[in-house]
N, CA and C atoms of all chains as a GROMACS GRO file, in nm:
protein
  564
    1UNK      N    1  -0.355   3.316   1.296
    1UNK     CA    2  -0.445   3.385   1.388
    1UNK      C    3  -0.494   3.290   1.495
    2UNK      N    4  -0.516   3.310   1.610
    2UNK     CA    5  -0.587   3.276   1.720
    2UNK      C    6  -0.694   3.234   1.699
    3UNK      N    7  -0.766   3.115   1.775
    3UNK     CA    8  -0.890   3.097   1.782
    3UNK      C    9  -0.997   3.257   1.835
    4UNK      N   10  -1.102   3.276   1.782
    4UNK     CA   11  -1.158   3.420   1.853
    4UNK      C   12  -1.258   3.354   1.943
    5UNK      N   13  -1.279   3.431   2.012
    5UNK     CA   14  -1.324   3.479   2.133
    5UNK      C   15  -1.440   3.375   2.152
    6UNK      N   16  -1.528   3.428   2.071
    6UNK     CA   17  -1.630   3.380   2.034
    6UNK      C   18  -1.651   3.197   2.005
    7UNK      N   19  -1.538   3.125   2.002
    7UNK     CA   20  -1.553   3.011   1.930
    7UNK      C   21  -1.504   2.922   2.060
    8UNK      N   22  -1.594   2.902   2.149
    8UNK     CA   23  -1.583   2.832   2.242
    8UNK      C   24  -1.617   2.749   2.310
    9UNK      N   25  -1.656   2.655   2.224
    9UNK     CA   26  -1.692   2.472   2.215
    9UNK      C   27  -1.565   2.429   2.332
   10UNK      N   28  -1.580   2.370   2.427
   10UNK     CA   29  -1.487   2.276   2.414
   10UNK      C   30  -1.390   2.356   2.545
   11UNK      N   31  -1.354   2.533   2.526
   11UNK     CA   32  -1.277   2.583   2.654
   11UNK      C   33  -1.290   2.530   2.790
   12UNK      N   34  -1.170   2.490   2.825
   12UNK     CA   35  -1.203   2.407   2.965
   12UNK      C   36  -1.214   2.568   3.090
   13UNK      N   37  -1.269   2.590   3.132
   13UNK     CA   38  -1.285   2.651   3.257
   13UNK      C   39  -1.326   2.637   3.392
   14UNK      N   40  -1.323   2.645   3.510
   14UNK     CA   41  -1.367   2.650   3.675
   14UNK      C   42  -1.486   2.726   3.689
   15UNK      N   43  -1.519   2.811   3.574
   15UNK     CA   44  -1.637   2.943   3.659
   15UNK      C   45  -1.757   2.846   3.630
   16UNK      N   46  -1.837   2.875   3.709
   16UNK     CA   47  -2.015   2.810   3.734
   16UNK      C   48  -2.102   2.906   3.611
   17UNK      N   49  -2.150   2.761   3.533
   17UNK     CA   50  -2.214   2.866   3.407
   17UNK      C   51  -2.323   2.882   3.465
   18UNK      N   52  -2.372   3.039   3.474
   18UNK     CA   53  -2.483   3.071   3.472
   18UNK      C   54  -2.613   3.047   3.401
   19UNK      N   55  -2.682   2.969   3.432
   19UNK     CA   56  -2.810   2.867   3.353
   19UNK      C   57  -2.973   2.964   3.383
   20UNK      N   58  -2.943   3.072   3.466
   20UNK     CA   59  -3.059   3.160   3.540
   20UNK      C   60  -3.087   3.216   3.391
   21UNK      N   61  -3.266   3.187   3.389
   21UNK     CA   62  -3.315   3.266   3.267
   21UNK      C   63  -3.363   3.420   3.351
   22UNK      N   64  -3.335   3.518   3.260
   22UNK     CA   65  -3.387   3.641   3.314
   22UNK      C   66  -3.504   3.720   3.200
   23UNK      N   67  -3.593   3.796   3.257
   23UNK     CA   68  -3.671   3.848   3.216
   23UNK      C   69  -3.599   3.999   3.064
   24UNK      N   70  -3.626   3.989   2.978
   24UNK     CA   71  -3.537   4.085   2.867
   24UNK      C   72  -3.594   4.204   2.890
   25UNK      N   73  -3.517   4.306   2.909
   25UNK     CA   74  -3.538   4.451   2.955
   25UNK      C   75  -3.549   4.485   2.783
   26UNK      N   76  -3.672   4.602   2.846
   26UNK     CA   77  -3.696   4.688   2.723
   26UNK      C   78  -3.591   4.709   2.616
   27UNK      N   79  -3.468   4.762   2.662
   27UNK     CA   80  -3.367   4.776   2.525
   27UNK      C   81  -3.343   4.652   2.445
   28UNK      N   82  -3.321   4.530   2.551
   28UNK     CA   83  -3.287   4.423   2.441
   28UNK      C   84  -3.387   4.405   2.379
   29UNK      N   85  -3.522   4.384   2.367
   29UNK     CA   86  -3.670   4.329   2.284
   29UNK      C   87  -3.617   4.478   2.162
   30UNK      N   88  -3.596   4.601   2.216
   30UNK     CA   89  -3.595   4.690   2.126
   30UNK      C   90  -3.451   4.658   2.000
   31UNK      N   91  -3.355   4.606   2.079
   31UNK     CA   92  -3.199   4.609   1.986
   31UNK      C   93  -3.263   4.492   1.910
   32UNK      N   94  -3.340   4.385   1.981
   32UNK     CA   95  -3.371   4.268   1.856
   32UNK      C   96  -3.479   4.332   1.803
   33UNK      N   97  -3.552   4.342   1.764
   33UNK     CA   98  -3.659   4.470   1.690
   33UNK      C   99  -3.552   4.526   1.595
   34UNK      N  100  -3.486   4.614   1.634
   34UNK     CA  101  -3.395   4.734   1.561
   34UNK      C  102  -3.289   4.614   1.449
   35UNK      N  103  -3.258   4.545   1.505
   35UNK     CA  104  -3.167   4.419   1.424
   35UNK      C  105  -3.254   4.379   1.284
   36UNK      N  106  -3.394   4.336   1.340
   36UNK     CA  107  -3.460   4.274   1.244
   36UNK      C  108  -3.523   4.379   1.125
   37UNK      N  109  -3.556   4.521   1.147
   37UNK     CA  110  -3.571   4.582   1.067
   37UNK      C  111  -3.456   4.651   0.994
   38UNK      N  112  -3.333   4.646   1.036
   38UNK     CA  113  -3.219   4.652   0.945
   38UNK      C  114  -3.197   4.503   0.878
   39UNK      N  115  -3.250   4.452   0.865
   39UNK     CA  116  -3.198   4.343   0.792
   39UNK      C  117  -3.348   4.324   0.664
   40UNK      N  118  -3.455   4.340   0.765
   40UNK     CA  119  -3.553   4.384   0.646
   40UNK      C  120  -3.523   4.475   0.502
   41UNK      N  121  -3.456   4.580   0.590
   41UNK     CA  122  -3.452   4.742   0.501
   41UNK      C  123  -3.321   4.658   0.426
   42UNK      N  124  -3.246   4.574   0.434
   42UNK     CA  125  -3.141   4.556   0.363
   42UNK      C  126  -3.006   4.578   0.396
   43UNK      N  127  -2.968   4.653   0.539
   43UNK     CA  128  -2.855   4.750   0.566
   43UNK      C  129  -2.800   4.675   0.629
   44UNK      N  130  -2.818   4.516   0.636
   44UNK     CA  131  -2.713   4.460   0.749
   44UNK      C  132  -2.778   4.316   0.758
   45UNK      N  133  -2.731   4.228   0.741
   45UNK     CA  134  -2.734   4.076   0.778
   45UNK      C  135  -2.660   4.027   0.898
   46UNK      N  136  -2.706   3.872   0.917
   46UNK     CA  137  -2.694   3.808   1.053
   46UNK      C  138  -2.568   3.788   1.055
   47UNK      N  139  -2.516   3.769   0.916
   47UNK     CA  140  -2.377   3.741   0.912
   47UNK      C  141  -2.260   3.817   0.921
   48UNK      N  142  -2.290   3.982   0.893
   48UNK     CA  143  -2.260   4.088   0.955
   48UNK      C  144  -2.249   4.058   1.044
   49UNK      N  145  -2.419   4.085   1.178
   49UNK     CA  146  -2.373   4.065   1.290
   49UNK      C  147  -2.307   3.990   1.376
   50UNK      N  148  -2.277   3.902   1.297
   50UNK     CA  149  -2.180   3.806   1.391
   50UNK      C  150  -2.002   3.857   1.354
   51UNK      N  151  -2.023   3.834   1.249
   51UNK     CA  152  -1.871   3.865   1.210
   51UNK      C  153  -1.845   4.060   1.323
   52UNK      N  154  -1.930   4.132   1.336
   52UNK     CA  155  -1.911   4.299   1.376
   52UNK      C  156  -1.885   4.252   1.585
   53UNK      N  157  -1.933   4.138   1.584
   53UNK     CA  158  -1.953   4.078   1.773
   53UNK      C  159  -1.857   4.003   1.761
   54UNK      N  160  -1.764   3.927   1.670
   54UNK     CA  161  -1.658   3.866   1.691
   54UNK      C  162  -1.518   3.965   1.640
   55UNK      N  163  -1.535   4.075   1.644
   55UNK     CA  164  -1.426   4.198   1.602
   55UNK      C  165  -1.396   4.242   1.728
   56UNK      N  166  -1.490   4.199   1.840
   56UNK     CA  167  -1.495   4.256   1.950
   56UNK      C  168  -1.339   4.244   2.052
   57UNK      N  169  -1.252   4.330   2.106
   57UNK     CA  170  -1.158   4.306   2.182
   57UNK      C  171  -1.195   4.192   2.286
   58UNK      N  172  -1.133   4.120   2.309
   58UNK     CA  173  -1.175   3.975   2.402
   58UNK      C  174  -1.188   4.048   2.512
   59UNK      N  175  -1.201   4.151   2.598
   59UNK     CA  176  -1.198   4.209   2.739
   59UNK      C  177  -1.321   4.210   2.739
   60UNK      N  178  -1.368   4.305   2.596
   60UNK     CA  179  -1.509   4.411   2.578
   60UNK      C  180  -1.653   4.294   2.565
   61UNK      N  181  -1.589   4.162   2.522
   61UNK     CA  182  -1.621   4.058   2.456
   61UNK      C  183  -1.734   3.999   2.606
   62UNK      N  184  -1.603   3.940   2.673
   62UNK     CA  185  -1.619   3.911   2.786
   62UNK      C  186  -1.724   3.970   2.914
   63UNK      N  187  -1.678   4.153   2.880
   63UNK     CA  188  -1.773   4.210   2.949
   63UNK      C  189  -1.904   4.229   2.909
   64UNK      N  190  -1.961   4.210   2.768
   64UNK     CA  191  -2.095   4.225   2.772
   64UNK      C  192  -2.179   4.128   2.773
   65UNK      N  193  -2.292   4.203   2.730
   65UNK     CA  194  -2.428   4.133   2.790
   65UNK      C  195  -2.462   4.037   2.628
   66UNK      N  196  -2.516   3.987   2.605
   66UNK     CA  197  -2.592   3.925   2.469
   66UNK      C  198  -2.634   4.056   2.413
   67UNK      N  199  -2.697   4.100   2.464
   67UNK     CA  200  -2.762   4.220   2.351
   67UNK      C  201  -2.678   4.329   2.320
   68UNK      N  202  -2.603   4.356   2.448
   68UNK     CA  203  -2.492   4.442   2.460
   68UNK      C  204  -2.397   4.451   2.341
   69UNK      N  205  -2.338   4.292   2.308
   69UNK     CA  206  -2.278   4.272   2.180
   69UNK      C  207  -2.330   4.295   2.066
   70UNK      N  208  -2.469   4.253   2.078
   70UNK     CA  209  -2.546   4.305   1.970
   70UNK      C  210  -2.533   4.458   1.923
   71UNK      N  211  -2.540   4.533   1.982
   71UNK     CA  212  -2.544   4.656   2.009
   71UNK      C  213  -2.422   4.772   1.929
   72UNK      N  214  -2.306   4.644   1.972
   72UNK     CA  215  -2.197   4.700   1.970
   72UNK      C  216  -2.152   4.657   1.777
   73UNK      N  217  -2.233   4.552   1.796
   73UNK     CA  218  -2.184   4.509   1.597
   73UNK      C  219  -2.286   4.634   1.546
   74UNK      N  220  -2.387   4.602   1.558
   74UNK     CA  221  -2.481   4.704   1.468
   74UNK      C  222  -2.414   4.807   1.475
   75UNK      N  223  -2.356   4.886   1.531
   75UNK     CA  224  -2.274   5.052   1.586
   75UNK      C  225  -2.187   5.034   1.468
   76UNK      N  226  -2.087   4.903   1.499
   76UNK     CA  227  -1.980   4.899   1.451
   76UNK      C  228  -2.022   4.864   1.237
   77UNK      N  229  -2.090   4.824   1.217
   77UNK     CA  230  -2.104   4.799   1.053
   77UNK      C  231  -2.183   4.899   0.989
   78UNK      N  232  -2.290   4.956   1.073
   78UNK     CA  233  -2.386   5.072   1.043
   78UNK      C  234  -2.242   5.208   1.037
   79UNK      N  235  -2.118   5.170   1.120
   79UNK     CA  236  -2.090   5.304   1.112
   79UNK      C  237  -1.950   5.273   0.940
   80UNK      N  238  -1.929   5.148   0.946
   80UNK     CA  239  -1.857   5.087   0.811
   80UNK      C  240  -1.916   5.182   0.721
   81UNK      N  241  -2.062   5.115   0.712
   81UNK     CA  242  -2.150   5.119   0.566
   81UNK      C  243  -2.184   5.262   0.583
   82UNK      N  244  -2.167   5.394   0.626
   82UNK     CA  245  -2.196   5.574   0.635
   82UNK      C  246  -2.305   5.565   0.684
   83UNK      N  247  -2.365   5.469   0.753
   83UNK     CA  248  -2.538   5.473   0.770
   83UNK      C  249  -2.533   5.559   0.878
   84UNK      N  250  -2.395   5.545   0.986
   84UNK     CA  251  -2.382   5.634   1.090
   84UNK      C  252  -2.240   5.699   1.046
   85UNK      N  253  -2.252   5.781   1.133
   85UNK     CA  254  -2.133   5.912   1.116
   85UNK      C  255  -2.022   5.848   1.216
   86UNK      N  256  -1.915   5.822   1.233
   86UNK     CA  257  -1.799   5.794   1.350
   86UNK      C  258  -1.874   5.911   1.449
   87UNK      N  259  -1.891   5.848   1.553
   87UNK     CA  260  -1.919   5.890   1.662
   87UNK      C  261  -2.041   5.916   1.703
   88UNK      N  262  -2.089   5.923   1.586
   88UNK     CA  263  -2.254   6.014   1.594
   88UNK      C  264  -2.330   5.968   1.725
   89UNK      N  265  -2.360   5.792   1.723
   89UNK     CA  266  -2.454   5.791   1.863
   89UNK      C  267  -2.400   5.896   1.995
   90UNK      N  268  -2.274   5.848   2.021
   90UNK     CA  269  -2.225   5.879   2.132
   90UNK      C  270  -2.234   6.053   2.134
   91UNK      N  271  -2.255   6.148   2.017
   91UNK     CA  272  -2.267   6.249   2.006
   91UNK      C  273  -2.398   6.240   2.066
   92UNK      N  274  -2.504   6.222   1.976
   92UNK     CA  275  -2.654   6.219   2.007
   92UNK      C  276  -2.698   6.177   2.164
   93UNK      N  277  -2.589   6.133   2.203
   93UNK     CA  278  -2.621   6.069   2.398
   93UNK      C  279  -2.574   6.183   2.449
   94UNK      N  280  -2.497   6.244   2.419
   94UNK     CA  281  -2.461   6.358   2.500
   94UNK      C  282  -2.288   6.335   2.559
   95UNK      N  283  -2.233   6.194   2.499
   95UNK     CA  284  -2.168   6.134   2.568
   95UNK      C  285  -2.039   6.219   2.553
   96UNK      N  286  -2.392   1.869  -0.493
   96UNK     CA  287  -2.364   1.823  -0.331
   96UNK      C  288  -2.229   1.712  -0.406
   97UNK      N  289  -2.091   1.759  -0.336
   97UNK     CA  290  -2.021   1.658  -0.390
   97UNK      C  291  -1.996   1.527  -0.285
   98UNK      N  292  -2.071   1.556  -0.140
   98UNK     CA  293  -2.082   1.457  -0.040
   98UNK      C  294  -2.224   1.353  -0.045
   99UNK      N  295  -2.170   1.265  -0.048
   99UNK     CA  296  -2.364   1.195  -0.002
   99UNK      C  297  -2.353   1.109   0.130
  100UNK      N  298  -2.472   1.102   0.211
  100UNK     CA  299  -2.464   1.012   0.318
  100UNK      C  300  -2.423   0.927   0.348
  101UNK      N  301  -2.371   0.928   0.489
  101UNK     CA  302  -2.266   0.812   0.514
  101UNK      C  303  -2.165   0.805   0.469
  102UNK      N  304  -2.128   0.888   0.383
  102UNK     CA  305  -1.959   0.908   0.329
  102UNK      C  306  -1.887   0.981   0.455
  103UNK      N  307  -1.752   0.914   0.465
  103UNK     CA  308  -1.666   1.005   0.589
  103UNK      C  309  -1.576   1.083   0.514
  104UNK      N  310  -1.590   1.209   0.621
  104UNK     CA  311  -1.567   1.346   0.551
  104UNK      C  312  -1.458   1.350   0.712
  105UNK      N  313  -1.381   1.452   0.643
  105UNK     CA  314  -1.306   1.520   0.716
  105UNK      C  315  -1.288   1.642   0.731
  106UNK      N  316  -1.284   1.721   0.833
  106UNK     CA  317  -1.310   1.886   0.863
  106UNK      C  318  -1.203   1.924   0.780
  107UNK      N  319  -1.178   2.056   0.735
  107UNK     CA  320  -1.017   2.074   0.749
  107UNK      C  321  -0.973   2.148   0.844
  108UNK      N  322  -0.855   2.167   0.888
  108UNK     CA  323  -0.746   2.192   0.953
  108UNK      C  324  -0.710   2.346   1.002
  109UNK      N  325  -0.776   2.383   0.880
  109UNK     CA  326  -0.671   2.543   0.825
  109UNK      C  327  -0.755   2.628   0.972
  110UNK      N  328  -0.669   2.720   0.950
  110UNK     CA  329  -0.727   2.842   1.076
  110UNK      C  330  -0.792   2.931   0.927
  111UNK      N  331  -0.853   3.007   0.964
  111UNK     CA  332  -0.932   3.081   0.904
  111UNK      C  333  -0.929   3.256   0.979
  112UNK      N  334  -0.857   3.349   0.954
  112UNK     CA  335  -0.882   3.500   0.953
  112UNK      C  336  -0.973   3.560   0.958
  113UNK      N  337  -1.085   3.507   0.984
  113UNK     CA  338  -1.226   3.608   0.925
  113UNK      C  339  -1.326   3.526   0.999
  114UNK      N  340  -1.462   3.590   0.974
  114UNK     CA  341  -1.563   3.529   1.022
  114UNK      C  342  -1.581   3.342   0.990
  115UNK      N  343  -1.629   3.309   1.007
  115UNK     CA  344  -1.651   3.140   0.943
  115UNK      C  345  -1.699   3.048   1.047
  116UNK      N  346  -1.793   2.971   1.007
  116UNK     CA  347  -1.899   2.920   1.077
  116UNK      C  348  -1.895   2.762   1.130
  117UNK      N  349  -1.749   2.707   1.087
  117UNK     CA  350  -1.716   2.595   1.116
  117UNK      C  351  -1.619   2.592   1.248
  118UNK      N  352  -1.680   2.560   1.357
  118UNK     CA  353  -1.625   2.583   1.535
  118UNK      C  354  -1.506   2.527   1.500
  119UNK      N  355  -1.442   2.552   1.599
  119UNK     CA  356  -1.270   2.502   1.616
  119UNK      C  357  -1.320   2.356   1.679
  120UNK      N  358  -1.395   2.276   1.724
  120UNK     CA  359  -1.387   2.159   1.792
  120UNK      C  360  -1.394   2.083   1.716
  121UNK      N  361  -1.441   2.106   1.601
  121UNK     CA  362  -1.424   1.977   1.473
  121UNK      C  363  -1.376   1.979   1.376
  122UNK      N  364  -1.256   2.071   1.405
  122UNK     CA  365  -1.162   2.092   1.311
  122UNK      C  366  -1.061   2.008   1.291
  123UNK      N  367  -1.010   1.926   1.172
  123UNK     CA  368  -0.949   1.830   1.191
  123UNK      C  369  -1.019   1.694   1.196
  124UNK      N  370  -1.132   1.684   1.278
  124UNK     CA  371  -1.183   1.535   1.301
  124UNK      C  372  -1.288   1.539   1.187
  125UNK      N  373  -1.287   1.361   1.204
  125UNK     CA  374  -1.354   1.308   1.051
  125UNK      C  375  -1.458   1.266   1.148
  126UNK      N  376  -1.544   1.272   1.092
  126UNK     CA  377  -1.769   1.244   1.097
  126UNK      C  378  -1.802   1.186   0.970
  127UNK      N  379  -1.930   1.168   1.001
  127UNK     CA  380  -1.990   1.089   0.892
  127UNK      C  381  -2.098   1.206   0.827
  128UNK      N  382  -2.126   1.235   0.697
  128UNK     CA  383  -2.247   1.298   0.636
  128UNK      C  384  -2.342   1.222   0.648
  129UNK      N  385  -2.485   1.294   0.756
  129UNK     CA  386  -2.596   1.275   0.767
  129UNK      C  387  -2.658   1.275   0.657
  130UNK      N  388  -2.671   1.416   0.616
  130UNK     CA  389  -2.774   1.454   0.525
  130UNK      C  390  -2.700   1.562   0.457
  131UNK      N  391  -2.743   1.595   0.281
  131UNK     CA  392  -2.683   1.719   0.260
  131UNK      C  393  -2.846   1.806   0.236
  132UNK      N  394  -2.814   1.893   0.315
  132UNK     CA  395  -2.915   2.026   0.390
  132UNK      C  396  -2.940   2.093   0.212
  133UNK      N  397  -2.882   2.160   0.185
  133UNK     CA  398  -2.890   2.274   0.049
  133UNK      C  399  -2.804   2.362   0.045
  134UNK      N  400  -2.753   2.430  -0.066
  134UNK     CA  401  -2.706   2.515  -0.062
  134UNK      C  402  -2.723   2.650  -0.017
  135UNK      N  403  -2.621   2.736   0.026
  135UNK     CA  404  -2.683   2.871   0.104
  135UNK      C  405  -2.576   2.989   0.100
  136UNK      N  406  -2.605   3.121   0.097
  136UNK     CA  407  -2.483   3.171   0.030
  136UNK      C  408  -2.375   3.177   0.174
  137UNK      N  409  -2.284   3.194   0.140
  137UNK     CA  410  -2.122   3.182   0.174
  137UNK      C  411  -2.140   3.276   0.297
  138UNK      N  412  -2.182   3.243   0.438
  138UNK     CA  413  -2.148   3.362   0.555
  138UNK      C  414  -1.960   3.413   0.513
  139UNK      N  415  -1.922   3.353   0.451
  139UNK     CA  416  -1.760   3.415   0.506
  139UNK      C  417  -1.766   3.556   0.404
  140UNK      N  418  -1.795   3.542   0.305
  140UNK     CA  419  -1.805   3.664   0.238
  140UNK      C  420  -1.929   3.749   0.259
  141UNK      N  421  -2.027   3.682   0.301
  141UNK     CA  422  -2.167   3.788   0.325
  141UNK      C  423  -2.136   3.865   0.424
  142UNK      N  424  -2.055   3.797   0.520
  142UNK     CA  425  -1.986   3.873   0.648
  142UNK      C  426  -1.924   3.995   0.626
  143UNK      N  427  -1.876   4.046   0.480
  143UNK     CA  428  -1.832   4.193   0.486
  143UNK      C  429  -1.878   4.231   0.330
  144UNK      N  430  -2.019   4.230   0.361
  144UNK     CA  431  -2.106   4.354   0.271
  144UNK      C  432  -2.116   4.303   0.114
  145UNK      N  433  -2.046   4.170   0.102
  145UNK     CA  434  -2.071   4.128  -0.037
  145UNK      C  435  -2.198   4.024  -0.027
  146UNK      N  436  -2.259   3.972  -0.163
  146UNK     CA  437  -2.380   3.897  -0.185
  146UNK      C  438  -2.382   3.738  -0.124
  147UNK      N  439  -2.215   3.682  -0.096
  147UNK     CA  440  -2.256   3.544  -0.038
  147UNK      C  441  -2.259   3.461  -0.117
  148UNK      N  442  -2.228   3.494  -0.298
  148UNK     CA  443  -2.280   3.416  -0.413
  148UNK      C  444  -2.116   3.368  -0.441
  149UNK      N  445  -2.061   3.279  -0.505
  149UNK     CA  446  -2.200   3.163  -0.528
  149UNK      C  447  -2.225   3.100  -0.394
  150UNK      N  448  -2.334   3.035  -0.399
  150UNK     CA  449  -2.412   2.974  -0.282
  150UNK      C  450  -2.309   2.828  -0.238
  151UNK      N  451  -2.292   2.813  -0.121
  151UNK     CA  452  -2.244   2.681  -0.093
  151UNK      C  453  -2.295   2.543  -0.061
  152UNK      N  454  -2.301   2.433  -0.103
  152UNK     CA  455  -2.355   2.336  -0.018
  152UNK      C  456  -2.349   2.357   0.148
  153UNK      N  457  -2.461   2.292   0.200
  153UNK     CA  458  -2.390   2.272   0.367
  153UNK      C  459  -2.455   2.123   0.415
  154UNK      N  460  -2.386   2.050   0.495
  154UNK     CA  461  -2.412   1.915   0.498
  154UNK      C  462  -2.417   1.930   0.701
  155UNK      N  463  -2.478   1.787   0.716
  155UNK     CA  464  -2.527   1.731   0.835
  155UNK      C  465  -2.399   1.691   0.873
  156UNK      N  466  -2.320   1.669   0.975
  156UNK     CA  467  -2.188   1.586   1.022
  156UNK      C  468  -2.231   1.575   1.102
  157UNK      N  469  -2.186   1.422   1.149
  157UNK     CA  470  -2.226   1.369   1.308
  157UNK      C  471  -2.091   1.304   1.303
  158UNK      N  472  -2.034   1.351   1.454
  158UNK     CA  473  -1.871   1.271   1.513
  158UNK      C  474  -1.917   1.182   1.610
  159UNK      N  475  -1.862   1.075   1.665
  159UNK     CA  476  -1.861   1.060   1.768
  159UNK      C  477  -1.801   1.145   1.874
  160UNK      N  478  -1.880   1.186   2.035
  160UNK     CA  479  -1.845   1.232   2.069
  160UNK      C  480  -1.684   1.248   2.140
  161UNK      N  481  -1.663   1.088   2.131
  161UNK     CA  482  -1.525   1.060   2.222
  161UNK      C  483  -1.451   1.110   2.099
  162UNK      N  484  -1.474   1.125   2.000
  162UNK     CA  485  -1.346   1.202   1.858
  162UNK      C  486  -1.379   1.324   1.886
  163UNK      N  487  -1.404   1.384   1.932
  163UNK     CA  488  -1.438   1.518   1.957
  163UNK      C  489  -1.342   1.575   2.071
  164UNK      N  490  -1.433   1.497   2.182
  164UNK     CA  491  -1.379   1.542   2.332
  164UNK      C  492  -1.265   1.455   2.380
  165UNK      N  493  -1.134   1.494   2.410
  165UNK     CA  494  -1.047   1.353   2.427
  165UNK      C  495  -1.104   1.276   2.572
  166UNK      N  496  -1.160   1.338   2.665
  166UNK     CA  497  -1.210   1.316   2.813
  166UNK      C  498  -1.362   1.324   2.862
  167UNK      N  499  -1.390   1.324   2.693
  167UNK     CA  500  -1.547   1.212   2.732
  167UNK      C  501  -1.589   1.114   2.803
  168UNK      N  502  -1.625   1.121   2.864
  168UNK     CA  503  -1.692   0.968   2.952
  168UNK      C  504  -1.866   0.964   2.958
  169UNK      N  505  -1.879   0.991   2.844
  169UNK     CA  506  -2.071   0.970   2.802
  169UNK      C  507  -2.053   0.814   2.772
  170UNK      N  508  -2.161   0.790   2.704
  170UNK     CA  509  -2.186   0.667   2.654
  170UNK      C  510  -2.103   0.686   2.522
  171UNK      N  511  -2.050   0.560   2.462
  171UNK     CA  512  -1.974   0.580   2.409
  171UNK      C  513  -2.032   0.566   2.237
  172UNK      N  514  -2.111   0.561   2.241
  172UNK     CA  515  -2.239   0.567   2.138
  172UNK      C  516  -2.282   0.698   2.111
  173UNK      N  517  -2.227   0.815   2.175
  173UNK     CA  518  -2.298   0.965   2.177
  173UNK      C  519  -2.233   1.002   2.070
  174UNK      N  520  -2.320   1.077   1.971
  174UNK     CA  521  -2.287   1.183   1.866
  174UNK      C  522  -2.355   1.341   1.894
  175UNK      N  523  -2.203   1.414   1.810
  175UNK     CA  524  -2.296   1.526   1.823
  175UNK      C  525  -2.280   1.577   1.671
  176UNK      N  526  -2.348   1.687   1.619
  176UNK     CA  527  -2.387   1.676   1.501
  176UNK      C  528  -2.392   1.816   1.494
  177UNK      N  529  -2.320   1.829   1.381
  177UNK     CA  530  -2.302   1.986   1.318
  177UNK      C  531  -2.321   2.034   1.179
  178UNK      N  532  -2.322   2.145   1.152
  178UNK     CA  533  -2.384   2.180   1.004
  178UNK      C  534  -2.221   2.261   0.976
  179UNK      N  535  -2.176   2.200   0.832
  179UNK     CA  536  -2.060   2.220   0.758
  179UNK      C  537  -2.076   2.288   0.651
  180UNK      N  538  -1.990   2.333   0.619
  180UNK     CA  539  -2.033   2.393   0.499
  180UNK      C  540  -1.916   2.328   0.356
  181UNK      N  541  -1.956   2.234   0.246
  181UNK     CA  542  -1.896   2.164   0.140
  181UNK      C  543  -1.730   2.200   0.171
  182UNK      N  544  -1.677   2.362   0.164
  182UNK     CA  545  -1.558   2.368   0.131
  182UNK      C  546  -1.458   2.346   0.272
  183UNK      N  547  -1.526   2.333   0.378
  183UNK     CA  548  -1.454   2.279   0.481
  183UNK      C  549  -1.443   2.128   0.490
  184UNK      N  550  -1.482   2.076   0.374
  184UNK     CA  551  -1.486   1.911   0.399
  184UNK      C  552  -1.395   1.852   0.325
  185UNK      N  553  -1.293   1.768   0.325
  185UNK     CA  554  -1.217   1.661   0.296
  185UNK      C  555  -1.267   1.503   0.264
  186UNK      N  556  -1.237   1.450   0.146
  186UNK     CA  557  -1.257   1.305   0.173
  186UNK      C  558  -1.156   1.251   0.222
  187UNK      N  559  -1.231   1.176   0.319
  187UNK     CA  560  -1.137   1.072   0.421
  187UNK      C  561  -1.048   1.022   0.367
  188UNK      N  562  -0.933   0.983   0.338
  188UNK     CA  563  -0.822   0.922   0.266
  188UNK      C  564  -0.820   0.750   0.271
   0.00000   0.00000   0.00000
């Protein structure tokens, strides 16, 4: 297997790392909130979430945000473990 | 703890399939054990819904940085220092 996505000590690249701190919009304070009380209640560890953000397709990887990924593991192990239904959020959005 | 300080350890090698918490940059290179930290359960198996048991040692490694980076040009005295976990470690031969 490939090195993943995620494990990137050391990748030589040209792009200018972005070092700008930004102010955390309501959803992310809420997805870290929502993280920490699933892990309270028992339904999901850190180690989950990392392993559910490194499952991530390297495109999808690339394109999100920090919390974004976050977002996307919790979806993805909550919907493993029946806690969610396949599809359900995206039902419940209207999506 | 089957490491104690100042013993040189060596990463191992292997690629790994799954989650696992030992970076690809010090894979392969030998460091020295700082400190051994405690045991803690196993992210590679807690990573899919099991308990993490039994618990693993995890130890302090410090490389030099020029064994690390082949195109370092720090001081040549720079370490950087990572947390291992027992079954990724090798004794130095």
């Amino acid at each position: 297997m490939e090195r993943g996505v995620h494990d990137r000590g050391g990748w030589s690249t040209d792009e200018p790392i972005d070092r700008s701190e930004h102010e955390l919009a309501d959803w992310e304070l809420l997805t870290d909130a929502l993280f920490g009380v699933l892990g309270r209640g028992g339904l999901m560890n850190v180690d989950e979430l990392r392993r559910g953000i490194e499952s991530m397709a390297p495109d999808e990887y690339e394109r999100a945000s920090y919390y974004e990924r976050w977002l996307y593991s919790v979806e993805t192990v909550l919907t493993e473990k029946g806690v969610l239904a396949e599809g359900e959020l995206d039902l419940r959005l209207g999506r | 703890m089957r490491y104690r300080s100042g013993q040189r350890v060596r990463v191992a090698a292997r690629m790994h399939d799954g989650h696992h918490r030992t970076p690809d940059y010090v894979k392969g290179k030998t460091g020295t054990v700082e400190r051994a930290h405690a045991s803690f359960t196993n992210p590679e198996t807690r990573a899919y819904g099991k308990d993490g048991l039994p618990e693993q040692p995890l130890y302090l490694v410090s490389f030099a940085q020029q064994d690390v980076w082949p195109d370092y040009r720090g001081d040549g005295d720079d370490r950087i220092y990572v947390d291992v976990f027992e079954h990724w470690l090798e004794e130095e031969d």
